[in-house]
Structures are given as C-alpha cells and as structure tokens.
N, CA, C and O atoms as a Tripos MOL2 file, in Angstrom:
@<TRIPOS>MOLECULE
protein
  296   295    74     0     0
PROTEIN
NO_CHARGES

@<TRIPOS>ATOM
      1 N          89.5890  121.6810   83.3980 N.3       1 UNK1
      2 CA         90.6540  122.6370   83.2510 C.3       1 UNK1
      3 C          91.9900  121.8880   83.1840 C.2       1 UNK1
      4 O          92.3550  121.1610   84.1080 O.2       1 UNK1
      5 N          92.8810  122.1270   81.8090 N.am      2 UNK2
      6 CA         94.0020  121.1560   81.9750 C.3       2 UNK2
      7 C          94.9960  122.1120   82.8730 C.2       2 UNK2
      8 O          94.9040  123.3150   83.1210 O.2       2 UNK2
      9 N          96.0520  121.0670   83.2980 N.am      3 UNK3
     10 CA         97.1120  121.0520   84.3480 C.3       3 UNK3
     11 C          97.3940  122.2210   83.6770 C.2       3 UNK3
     12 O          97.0940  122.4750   82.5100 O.2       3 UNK3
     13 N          98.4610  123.4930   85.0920 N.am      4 UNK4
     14 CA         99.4090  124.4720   84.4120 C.3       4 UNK4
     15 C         101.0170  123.8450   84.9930 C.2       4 UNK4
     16 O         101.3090  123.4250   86.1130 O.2       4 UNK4
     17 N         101.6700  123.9480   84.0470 N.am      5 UNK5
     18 CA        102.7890  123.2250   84.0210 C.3       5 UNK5
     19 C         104.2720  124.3360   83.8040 C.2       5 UNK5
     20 O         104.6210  125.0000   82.8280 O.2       5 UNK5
     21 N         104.7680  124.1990   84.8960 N.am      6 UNK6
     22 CA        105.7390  125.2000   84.8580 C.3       6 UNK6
     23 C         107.3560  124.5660   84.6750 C.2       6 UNK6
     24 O         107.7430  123.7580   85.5210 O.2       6 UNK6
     25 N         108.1210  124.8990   83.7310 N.am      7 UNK7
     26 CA        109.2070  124.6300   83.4050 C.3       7 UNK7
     27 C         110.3380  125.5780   83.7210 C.2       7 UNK7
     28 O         110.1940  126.7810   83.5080 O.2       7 UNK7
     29 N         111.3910  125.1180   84.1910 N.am      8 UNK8
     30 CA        112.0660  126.2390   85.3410 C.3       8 UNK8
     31 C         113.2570  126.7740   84.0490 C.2       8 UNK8
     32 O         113.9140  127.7470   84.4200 O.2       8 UNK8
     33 N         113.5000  126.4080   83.0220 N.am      9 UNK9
     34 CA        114.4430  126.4860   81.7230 C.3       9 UNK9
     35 C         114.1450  126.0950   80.6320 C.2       9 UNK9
     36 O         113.3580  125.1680   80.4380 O.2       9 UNK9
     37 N         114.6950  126.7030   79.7980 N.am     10 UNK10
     38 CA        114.4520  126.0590   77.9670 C.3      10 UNK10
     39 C         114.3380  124.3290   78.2200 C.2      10 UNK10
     40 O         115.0200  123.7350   79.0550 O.2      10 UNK10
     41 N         113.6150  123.8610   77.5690 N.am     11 UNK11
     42 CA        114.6660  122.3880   77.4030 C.3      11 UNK11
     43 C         113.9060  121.7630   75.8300 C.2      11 UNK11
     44 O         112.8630  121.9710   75.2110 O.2      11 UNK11
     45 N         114.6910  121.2120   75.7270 N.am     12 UNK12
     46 CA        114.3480  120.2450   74.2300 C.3      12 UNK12
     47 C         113.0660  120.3260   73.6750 C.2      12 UNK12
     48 O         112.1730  119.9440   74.4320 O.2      12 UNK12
     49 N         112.6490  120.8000   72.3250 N.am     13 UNK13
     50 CA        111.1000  121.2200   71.5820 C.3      13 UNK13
     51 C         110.3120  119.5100   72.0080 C.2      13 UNK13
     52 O         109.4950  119.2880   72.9020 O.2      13 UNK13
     53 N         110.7670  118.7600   71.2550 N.am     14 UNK14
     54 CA        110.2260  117.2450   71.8500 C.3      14 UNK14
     55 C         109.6930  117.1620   73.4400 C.2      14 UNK14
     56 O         108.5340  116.8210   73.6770 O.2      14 UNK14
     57 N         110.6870  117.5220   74.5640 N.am     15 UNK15
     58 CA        110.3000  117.5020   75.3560 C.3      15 UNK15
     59 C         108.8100  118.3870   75.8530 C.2      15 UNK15
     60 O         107.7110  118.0650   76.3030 O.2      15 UNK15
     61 N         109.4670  119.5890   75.4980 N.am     16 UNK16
     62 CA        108.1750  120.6670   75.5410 C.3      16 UNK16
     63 C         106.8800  120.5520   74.9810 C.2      16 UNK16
     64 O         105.8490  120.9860   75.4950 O.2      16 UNK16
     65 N         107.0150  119.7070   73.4720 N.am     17 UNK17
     66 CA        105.5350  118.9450   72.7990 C.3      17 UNK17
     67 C         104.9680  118.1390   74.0080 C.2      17 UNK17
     68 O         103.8680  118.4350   74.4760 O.2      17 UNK17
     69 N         105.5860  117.2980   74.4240 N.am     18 UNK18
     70 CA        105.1510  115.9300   75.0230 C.3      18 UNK18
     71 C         103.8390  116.5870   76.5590 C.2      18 UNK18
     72 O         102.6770  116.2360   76.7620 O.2      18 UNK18
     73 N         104.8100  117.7100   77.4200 N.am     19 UNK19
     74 CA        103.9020  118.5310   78.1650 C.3      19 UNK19
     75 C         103.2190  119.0900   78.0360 C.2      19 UNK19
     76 O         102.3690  119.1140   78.9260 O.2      19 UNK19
     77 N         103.0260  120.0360   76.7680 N.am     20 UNK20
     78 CA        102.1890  120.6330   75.9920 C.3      20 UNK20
     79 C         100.5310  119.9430   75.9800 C.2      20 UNK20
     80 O          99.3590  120.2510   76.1980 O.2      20 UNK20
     81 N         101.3170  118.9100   75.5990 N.am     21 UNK21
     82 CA         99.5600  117.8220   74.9860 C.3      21 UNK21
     83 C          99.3610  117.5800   76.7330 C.2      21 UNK21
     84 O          98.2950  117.9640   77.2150 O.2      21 UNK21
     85 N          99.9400  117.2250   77.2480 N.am     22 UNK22
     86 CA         99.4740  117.0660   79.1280 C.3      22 UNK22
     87 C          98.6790  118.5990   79.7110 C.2      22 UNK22
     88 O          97.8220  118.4660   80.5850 O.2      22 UNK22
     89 N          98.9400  119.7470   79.2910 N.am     23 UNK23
     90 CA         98.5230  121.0120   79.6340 C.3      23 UNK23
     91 C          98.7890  122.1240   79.0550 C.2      23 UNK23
     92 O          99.0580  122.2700   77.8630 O.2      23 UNK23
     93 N          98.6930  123.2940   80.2270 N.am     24 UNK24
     94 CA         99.3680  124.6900   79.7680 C.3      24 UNK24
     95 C         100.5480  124.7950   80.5070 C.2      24 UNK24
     96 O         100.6410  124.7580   81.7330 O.2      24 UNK24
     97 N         101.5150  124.9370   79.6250 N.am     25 UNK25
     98 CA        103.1270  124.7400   80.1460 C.3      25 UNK25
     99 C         103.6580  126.4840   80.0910 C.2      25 UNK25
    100 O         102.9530  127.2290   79.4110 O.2      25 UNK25
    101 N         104.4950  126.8970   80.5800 N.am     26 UNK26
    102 CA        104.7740  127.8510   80.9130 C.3      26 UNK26
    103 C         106.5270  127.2610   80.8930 C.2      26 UNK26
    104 O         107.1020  126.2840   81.3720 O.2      26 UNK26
    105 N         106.9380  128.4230   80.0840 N.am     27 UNK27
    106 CA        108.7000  128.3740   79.9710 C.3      27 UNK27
    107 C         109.2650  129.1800   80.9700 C.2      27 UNK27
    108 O         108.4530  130.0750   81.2030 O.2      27 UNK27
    109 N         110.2600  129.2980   81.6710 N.am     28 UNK28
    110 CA        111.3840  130.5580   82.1050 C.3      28 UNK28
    111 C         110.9090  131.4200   80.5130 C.2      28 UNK28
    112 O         110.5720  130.8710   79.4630 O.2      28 UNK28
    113 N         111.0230  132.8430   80.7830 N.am     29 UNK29
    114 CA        111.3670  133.4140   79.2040 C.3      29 UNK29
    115 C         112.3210  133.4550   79.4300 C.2      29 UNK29
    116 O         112.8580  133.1570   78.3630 O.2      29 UNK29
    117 N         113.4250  133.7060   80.4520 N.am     30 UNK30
    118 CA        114.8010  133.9080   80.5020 C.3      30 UNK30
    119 C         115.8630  133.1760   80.1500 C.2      30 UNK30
    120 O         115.7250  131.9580   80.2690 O.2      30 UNK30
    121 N         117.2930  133.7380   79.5880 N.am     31 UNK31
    122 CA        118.1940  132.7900   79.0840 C.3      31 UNK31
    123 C         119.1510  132.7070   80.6320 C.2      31 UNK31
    124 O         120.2750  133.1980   80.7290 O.2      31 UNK31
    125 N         118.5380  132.0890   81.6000 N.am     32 UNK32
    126 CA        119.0230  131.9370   82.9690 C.3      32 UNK32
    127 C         118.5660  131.4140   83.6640 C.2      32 UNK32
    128 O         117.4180  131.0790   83.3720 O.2      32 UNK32
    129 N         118.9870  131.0690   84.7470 N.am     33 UNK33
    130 CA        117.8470  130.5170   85.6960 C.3      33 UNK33
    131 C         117.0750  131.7610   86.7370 C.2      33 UNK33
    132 O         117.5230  132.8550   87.0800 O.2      33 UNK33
    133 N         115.7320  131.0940   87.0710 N.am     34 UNK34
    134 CA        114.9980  132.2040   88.1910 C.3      34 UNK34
    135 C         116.2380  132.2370   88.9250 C.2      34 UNK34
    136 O         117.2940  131.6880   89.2390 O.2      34 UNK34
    137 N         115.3140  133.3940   89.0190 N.am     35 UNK35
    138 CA        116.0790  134.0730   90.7900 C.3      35 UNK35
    139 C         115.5230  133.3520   91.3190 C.2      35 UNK35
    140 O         114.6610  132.6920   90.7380 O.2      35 UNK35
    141 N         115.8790  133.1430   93.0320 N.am     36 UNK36
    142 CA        114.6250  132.5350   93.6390 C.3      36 UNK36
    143 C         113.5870  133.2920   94.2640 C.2      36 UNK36
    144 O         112.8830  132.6370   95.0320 O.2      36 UNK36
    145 N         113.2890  134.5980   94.1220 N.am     37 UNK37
    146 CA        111.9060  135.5680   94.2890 C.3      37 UNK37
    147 C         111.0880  135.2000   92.7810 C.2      37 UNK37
    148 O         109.8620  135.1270   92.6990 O.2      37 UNK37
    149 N         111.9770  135.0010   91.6980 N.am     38 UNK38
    150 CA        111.0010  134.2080   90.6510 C.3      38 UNK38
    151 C         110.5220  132.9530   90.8860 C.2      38 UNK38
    152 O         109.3570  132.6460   90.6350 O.2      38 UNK38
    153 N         111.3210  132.2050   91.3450 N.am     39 UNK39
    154 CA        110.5990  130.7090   91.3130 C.3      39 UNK39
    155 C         109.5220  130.7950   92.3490 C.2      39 UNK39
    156 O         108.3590  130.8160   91.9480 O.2      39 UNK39
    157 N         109.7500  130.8430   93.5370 N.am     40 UNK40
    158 CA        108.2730  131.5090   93.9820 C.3      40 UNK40
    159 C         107.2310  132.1130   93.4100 C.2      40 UNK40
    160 O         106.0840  131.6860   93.5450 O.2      40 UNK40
    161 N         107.5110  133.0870   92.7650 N.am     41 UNK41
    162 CA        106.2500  133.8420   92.5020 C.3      41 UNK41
    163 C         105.9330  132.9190   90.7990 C.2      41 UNK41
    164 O         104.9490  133.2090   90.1180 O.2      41 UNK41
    165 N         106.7570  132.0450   90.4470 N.am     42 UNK42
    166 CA        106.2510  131.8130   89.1730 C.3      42 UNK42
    167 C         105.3420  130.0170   89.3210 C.2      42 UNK42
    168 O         104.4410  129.4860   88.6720 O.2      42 UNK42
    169 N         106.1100  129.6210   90.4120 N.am     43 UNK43
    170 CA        105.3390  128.2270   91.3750 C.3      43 UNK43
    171 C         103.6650  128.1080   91.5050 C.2      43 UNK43
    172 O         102.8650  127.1740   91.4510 O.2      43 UNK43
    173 N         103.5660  129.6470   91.7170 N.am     44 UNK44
    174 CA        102.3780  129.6880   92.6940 C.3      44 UNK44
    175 C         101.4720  129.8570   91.4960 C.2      44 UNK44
    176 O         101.5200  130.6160   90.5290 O.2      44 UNK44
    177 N         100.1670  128.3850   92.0710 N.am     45 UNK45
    178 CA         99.3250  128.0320   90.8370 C.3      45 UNK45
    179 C          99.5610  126.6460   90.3350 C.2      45 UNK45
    180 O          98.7250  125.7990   90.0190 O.2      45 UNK45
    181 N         100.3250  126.6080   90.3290 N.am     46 UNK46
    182 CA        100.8910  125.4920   89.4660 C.3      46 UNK46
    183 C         100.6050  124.0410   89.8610 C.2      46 UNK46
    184 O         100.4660  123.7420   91.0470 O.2      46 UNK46
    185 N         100.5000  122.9670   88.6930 N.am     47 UNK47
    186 CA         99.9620  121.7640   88.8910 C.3      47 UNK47
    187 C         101.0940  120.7800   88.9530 C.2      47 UNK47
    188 O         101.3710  119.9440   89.8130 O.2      47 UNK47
    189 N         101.6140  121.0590   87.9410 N.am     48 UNK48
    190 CA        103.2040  120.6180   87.4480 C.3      48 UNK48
    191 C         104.2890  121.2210   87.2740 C.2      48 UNK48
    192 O         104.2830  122.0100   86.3290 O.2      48 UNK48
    193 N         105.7400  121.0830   88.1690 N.am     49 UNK49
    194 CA        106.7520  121.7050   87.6220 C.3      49 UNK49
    195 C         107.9080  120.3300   87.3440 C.2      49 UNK49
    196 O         108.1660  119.1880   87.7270 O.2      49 UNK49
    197 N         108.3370  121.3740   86.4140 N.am     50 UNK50
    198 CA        110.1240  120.5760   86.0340 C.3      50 UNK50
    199 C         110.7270  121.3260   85.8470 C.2      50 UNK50
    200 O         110.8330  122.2350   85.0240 O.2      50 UNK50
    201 N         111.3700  120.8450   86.9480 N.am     51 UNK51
    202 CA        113.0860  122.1740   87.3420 C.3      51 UNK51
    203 C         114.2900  121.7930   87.2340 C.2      51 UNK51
    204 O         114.2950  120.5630   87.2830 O.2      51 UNK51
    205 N         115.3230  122.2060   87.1130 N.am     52 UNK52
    206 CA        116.6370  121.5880   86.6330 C.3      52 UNK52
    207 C         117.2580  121.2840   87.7100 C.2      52 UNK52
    208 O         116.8200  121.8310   88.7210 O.2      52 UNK52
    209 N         118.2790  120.4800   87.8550 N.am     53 UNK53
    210 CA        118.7750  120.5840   89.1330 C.3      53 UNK53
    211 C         119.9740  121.2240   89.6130 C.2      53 UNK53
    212 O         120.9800  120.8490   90.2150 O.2      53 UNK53
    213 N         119.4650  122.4980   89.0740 N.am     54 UNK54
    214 CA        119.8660  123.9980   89.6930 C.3      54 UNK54
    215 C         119.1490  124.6850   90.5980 C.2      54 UNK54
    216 O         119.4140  125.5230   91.4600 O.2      54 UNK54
    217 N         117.9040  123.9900   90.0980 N.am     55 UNK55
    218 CA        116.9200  124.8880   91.1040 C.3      55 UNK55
    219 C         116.6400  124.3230   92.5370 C.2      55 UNK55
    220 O         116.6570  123.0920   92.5370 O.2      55 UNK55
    221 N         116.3900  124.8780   93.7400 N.am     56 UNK56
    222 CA        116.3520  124.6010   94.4100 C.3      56 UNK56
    223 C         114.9600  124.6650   94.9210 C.2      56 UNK56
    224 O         114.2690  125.6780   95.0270 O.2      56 UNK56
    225 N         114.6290  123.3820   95.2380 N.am     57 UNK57
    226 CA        112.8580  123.0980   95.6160 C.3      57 UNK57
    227 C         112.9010  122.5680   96.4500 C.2      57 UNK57
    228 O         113.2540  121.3960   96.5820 O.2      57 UNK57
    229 N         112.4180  123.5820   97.5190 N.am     58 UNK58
    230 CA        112.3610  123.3310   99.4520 C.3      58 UNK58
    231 C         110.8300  123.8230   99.2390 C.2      58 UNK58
    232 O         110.1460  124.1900   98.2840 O.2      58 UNK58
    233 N         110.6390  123.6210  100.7420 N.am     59 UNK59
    234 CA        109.3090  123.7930  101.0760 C.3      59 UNK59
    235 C         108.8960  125.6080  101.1560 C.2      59 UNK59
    236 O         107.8460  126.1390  101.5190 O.2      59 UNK59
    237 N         109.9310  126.1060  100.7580 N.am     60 UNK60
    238 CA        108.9050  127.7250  100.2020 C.3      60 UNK60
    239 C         108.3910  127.1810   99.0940 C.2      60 UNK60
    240 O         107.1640  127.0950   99.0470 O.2      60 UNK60
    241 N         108.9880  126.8140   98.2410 N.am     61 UNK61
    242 CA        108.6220  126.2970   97.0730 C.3      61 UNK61
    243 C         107.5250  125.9920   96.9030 C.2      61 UNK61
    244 O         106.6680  126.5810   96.2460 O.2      61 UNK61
    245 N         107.4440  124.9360   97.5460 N.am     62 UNK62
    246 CA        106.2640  123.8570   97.3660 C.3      62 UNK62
    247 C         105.0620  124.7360   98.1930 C.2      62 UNK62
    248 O         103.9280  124.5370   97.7590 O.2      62 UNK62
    249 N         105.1860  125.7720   99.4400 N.am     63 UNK63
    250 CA        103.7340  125.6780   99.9130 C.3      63 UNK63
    251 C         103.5480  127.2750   99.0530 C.2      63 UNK63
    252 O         102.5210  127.9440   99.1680 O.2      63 UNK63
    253 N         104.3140  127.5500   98.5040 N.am     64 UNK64
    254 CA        103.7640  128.9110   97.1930 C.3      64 UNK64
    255 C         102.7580  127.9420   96.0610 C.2      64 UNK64
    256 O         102.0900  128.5290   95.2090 O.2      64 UNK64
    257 N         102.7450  126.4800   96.1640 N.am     65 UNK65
    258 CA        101.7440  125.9070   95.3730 C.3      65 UNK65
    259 C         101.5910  124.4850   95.9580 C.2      65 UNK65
    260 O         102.3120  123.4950   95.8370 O.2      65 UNK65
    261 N          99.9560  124.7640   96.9050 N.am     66 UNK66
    262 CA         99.7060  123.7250   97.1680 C.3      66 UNK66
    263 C          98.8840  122.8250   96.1190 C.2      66 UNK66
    264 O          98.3920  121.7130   96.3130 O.2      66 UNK66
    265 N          98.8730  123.4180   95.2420 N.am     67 UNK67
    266 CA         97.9980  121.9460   94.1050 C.3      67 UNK67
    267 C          99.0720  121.2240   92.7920 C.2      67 UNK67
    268 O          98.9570  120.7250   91.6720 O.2      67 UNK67
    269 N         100.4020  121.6500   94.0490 N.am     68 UNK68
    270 CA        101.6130  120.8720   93.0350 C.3      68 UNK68
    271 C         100.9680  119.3420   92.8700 C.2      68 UNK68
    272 O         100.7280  118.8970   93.9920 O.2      68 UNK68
    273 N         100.6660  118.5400   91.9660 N.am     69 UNK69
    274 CA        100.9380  117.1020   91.8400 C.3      69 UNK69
    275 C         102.0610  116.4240   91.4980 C.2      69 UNK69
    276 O         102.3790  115.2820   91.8310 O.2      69 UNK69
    277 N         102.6840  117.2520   90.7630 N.am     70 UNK70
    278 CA        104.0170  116.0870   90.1910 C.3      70 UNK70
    279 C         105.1420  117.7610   90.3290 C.2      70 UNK70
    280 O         105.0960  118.9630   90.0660 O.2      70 UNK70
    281 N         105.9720  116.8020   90.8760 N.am     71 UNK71
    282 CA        107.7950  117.9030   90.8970 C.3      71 UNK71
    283 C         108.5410  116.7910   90.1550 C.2      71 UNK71
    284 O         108.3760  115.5760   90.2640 O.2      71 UNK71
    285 N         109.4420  117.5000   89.3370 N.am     72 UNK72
    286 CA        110.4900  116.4050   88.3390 C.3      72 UNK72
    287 C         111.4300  117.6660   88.2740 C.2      72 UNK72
    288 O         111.2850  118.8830   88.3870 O.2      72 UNK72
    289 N         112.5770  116.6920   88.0090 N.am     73 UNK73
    290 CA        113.7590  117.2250   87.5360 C.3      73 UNK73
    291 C         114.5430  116.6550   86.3600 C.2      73 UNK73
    292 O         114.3030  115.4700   86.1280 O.2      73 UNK73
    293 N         115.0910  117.0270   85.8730 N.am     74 UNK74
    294 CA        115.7990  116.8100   84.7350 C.3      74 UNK74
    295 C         117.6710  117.7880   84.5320 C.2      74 UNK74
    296 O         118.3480  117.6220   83.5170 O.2      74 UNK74
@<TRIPOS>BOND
     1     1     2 1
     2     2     3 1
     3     3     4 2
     4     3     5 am
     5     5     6 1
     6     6     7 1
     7     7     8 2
     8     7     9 am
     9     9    10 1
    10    10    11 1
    11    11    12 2
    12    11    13 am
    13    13    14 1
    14    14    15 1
    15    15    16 2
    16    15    17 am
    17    17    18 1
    18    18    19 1
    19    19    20 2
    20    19    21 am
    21    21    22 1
    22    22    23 1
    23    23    24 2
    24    23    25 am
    25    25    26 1
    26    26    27 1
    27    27    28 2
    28    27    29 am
    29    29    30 1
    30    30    31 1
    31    31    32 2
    32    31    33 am
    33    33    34 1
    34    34    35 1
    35    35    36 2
    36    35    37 am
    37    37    38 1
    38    38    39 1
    39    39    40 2
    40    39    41 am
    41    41    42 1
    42    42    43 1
    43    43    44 2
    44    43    45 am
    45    45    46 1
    46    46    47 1
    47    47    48 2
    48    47    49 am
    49    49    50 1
    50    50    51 1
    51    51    52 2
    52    51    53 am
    53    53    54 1
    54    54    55 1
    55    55    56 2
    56    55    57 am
    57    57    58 1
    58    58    59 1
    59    59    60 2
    60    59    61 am
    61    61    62 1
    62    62    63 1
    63    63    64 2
    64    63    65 am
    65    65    66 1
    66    66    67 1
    67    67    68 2
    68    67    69 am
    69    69    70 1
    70    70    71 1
    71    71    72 2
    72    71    73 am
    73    73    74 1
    74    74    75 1
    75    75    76 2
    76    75    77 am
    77    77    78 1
    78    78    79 1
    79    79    80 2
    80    79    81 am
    81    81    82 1
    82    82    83 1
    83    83    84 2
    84    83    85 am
    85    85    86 1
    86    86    87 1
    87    87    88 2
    88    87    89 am
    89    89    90 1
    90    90    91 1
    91    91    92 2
    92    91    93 am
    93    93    94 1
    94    94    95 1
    95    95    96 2
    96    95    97 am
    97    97    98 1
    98    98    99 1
    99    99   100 2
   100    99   101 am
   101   101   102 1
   102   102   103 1
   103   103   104 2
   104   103   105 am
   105   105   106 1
   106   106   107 1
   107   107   108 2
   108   107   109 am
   109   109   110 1
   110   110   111 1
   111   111   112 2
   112   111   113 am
   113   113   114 1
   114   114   115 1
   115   115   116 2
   116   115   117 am
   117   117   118 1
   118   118   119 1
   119   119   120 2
   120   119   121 am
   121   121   122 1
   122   122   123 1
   123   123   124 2
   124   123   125 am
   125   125   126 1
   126   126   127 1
   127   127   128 2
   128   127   129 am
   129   129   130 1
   130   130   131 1
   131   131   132 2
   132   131   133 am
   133   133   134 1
   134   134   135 1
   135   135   136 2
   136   135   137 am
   137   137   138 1
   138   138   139 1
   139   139   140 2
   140   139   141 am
   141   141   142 1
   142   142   143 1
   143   143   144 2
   144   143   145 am
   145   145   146 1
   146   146   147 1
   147   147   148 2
   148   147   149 am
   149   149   150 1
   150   150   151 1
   151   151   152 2
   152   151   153 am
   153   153   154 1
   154   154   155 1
   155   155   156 2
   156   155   157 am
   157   157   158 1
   158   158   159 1
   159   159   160 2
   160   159   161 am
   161   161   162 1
   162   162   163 1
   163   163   164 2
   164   163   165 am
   165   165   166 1
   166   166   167 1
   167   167   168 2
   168   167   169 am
   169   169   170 1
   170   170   171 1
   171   171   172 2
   172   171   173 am
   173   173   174 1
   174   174   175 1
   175   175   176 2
   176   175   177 am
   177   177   178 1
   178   178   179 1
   179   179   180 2
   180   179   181 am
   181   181   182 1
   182   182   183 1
   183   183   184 2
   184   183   185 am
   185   185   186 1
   186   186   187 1
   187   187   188 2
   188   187   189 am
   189   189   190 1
   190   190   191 1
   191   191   192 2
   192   191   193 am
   193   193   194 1
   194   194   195 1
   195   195   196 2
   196   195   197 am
   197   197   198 1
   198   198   199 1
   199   199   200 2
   200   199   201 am
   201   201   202 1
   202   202   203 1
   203   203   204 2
   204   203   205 am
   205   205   206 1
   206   206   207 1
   207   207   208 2
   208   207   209 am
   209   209   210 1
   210   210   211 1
   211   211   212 2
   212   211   213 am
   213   213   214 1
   214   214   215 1
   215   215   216 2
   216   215   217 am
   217   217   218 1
   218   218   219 1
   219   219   220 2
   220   219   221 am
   221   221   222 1
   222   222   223 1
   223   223   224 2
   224   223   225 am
   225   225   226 1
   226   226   227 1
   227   227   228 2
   228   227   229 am
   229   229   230 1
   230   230   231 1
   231   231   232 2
   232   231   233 am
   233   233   234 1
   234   234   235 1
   235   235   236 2
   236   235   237 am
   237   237   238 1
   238   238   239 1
   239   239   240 2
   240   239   241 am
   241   241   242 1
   242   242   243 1
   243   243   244 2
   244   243   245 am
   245   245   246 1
   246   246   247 1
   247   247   248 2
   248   247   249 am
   249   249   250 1
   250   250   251 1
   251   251   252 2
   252   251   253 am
   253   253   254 1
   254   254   255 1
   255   255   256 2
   256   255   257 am
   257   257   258 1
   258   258   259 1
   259   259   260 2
   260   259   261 am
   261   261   262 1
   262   262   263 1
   263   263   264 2
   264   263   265 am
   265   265   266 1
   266   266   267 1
   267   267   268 2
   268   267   269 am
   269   269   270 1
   270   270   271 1
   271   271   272 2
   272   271   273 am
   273   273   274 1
   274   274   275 1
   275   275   276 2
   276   275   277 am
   277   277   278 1
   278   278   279 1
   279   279   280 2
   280   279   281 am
   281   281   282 1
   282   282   283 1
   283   283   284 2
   284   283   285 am
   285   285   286 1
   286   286   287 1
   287   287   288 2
   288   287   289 am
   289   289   290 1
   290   290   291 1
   291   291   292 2
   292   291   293 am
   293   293   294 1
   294   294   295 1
   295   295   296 2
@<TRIPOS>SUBSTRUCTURE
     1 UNK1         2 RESIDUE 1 A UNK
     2 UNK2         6 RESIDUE 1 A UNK
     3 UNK3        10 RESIDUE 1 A UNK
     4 UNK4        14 RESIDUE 1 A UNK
     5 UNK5        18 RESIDUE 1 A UNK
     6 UNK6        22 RESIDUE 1 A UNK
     7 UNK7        26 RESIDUE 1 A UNK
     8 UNK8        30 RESIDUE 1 A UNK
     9 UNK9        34 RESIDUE 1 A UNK
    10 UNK10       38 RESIDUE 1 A UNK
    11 UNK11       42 RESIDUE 1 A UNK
    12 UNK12       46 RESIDUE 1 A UNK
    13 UNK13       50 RESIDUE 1 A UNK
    14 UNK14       54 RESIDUE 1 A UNK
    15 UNK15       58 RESIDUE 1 A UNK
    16 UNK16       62 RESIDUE 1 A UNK
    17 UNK17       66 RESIDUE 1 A UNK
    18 UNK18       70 RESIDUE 1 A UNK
    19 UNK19       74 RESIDUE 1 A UNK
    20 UNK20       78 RESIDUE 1 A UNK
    21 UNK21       82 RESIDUE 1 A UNK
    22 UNK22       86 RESIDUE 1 A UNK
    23 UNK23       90 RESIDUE 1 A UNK
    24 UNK24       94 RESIDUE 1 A UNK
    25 UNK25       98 RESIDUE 1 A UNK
    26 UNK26      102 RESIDUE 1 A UNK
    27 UNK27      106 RESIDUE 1 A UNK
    28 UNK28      110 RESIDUE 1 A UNK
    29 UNK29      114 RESIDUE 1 A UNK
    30 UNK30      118 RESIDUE 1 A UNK
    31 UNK31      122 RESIDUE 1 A UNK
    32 UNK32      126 RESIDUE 1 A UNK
    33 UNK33      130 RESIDUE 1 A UNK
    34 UNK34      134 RESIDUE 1 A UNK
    35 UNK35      138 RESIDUE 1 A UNK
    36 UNK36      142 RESIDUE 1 A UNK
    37 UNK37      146 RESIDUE 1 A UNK
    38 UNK38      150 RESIDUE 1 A UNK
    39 UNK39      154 RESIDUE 1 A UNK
    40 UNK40      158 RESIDUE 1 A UNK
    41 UNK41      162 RESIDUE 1 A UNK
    42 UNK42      166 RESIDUE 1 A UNK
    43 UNK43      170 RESIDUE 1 A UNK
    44 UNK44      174 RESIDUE 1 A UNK
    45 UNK45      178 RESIDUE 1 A UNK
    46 UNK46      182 RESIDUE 1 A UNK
    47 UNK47      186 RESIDUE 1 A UNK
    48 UNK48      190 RESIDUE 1 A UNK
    49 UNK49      194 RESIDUE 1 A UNK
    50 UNK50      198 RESIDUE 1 A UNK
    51 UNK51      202 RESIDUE 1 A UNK
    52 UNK52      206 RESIDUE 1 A UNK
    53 UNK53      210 RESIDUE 1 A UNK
    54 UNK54      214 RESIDUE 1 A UNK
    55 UNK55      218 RESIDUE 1 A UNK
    56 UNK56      222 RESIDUE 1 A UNK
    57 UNK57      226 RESIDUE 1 A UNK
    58 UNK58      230 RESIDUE 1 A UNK
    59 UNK59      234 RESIDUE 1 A UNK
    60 UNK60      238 RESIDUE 1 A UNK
    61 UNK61      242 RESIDUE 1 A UNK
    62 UNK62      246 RESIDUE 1 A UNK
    63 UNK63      250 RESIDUE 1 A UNK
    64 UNK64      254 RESIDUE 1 A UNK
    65 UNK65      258 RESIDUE 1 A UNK
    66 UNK66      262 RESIDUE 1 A UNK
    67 UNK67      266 RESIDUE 1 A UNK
    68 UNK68      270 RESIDUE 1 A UNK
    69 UNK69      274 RESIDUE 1 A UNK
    70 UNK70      278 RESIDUE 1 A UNK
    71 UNK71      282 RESIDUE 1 A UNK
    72 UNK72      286 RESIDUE 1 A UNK
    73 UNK73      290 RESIDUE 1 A UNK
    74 UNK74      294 RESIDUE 1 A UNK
C-alpha cells in the first residue's frame, strides 16, 4: 500500500509530481490555510505530511497520526 501524503497548501506542480510518484498525496482544496480542527482531522492516517511554516505541528498533530514517518516543511 503506497504512503498517503498530506500537503497542508498548493505548492509548485513539479513539486507535487515528485510526491505523487512516492504515493497518494492529498492537497488542502482550499485557497487558505487549515483551520486547525482541519489539520487534525485531515493528519489523521497519514504517512507523510508537508506543511508550510504556517502551520503549526505540535503533538495534537502528530498523535491524530501515529504512522506519521516523515514531517517537512517548506
């Protein structure tokens, strides 16, 4: 089962290819950032996220998905 990969904002098509071929990536649909009752509920599951550093990733965060492997920011 490939990685689900959650992206906290739009970012660059290149970039988004490159994760793509790594898994199933998942965008914000929004032209905003989560709320943070979204980033929670959109965390949970997840293998991979990359969040902007707007977002704020504390440990609600992280234990809404314990099979995080990789957190990045950009």
């Amino acid at each position: 089962m490939p990685p689900r990969i959650l992206v906290t904002r739009r970012i660059p098509d290149d970039a988004l290819n490159l994760l793509r071929a790594a898994g199933d990536v998942d965008v914000n649909p929004h032209d905003r950032p989560f709320t943070r009752d979204e980033l929670l509920t959109a965390t949970a599951g997840r293998n991979g996220l990359l969040a902007l550093l707007h977002d704020r990733i504390d440990a609600a965060v992280l234990d809404r998905a314990p099979g995080l492997r990789v957190v990045a920011n950009m």
